[in-house]
N, C-alpha and C positions, 0 to 999 in steps of 0.2 A: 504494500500500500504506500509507505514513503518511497518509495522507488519511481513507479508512477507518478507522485506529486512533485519531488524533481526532476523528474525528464519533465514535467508536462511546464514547469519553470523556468527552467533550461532550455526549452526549445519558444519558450513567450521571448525571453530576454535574447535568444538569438535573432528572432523576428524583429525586437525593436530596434536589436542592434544592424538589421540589414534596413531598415527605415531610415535609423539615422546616418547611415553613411550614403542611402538614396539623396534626402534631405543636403548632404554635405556635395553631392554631385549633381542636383538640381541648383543650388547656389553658384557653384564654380559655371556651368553653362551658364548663368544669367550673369557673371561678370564680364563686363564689356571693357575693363579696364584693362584686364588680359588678353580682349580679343578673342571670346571665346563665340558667344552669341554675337552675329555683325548687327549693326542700328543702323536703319536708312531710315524707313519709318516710323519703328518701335514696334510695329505690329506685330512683327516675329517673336521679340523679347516678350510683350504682351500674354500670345498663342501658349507661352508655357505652363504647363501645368506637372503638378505630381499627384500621385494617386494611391491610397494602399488599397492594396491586393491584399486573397486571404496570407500567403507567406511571406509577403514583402511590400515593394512599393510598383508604380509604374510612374515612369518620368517619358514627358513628350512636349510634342511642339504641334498648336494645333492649323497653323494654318498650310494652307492650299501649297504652297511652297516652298516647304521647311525641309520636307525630303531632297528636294533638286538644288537645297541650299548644302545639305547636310552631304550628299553622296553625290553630285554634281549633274549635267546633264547633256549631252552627246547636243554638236550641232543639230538644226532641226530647219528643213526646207518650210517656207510659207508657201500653203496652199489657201485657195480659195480667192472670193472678189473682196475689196473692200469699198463701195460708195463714199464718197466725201463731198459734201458741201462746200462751196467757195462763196465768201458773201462776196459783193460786189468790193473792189479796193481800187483805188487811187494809185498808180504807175508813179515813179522819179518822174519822167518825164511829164505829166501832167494829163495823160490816157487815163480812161475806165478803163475798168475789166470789169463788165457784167458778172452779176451771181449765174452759175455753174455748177454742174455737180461733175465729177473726176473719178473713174473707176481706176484701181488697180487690181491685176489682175496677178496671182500669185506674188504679191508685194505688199509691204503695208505700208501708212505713211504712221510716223512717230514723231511726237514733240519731246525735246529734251530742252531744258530749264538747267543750263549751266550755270553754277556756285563761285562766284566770285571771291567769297569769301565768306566766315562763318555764320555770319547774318545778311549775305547781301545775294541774294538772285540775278542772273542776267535776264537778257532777254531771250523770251521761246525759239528756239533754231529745232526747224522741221526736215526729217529727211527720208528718203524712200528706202528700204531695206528689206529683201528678197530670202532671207535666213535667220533665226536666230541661233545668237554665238553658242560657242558653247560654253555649260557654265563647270567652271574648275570646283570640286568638293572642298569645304572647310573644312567639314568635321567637327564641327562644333561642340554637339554634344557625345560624339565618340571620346575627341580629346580631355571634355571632362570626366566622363568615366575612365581613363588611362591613367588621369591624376587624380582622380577620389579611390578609386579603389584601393587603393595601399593601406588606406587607412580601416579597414573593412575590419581587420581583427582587432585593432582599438576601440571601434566602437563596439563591437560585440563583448570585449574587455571590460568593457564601459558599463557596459548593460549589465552584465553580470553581476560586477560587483555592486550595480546601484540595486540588483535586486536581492543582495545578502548572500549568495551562494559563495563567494569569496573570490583569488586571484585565482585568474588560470592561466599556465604557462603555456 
């Protein structure tokens, strides 16, 4: 009967000891200061979550793009049409150009909003691009699990002894 009641001890204080080193490597991914999780938006940094499970934890990233951030993403040909609106605009020269609408066809057109500086935006530069690059892996939350894990029998260490069972070597 006491035999039982510590394993069944022993295996609570292991479980919280694998939470808390989840805990310790959900933190390390959300340090940007490291470079761990990237910030364009924040929305990625946002997207994280952790979770317990019935033996442990679950750590992730919930948005639409956190995979192709995390494990990277092989070129990729644009297919399809894209329709665009032209309002009417004023030439250098002092020409109209009537409103218009402009197909591209396996291409897309993109606005990019170049950063001058840390609070200063440029002006929209628009361009037509037939591919998207390819994106290189970060690794973001791999590299935090590579550097939290070491610590995995400290905190089970940890847990133990906060739960009276005493040091274990």
């Amino acid at each position: 009967m006491a035999k039982t009641k510590l394993k069944k001890q022993i295996e609570e204080a292991v479980i919280r000891g694998i939470r808390r080193n989840a805990e310790r490597i959900f933190n390390l991914s959300q340090d940007t200061a490291s470079c761990y999780v990237p910030v364009d938006t924040g929305m990625l940094k946002r997207s994280g979550y952790i979770n317990e499970i019935p033996k442990g934890s679950e750590i992730g990233y919930r948005t639409p793009y956190a995979s192709s951030i995390e494990f990277g993403a092989p070129e990729q040909p644009i297919t399809g049409t894209q329709t665009v609106k032209v309002k009417s605009f004023k030439r250098k020269d002092g020409s109209i150009v009537q409103a218009h609408t402009k197909k591209y066809v396996n291409k897309r057109l993109i606005r990019i909003r170049p950063k001058h500086s840390k609070f200063e935006w440029g002006k929209p530069i628009f361009r037509v691009i037939d591919k998207i690059a390819e994106k290189k892996p970060q690794l973001f939350l791999t590299r935090s699990v590579r550097d939290g894990i070491p610590y995995l029998p400290d905190d089970i260490r940890f847990e133990l002894k906060r739960s009276g069972i005493g040091s274990v070597q």
